[in-house]
Residue, then its C-alpha position, 0 to 999 in steps of 0.5 A: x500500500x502507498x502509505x505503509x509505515x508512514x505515521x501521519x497526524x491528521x487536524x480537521x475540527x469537523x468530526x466527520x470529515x477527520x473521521x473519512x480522512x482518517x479511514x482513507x489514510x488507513x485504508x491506504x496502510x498509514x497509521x493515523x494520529x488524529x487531532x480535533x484542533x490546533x491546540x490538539x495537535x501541539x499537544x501531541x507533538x508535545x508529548x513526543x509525537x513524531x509523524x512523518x507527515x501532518x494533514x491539517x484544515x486551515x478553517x479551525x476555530x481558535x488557532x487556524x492551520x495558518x497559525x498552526x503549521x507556523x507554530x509546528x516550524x517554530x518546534x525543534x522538531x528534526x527533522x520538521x515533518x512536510x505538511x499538506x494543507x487540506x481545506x475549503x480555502x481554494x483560491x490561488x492566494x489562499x494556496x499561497x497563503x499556505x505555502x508561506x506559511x509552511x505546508x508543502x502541498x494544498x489540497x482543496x475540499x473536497x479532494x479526491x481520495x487517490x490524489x490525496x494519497x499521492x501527495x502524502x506518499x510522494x512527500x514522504x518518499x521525498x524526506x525519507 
């Protein structure tokens, strides 16, 4: 399966969509870390979590996924984790946005199950 041995922390704030992006990561073959929120997801980055890959929304109450990739940069994590940007957030600036802020790919809602996979397994596959 692409995604076999890949660790990947997933942040989505709606649980029904983290719960089908998490079925698609596992059925892909990852092992999939799941975080309802920003706050959520430092959290388990704090307690030792080392994915290989995050997948994060952007539109999160509280701290946004602009906010929070930033604060994932900020970490000492070695090596920093590639990120994907997943959201409803589909303009060209909005891409932008994410790839300033630090994600490696964005993804518009809603994506398709095969190229999401891809993405994750041809960034993996770049850092390991």
């Amino acid at each position: 399966m692409p995604l076999d041995g890949t660790d990947v922390l997933v942040i989505e704030d709606v649980p029904d969509s983290l719960a089908l992006m998490a079925q698609v990561l596992r059925m892909a073959g990852a092992t999939v870390h799941e975080a309802v929120d920003a706050t959520d997801a430092l959290a388990q980055l704090d307690a030792g979590l080392r994915p290989d890959i995050i997948v994060s929304d952007i539109g999160m109450p509280g701290m946004d996924g602009y906010e929070l990739i930033e604060a994932i940069r900020a970490l000492p994590l070695d090596p920093q984790p590639p990120a994907v940007a997943l959201t409803a957030y589909a303009r060209r600036d909005d891409r932008l946005r994410a790839l300033r802020a630090g994600f490696q790919a964005h993804l518009s809602k809603p994506a398709d199950t095969e190229e999401i996979v891809a993405t994750l397994a041809s960034l993996v596959a770049l850092v390991r």
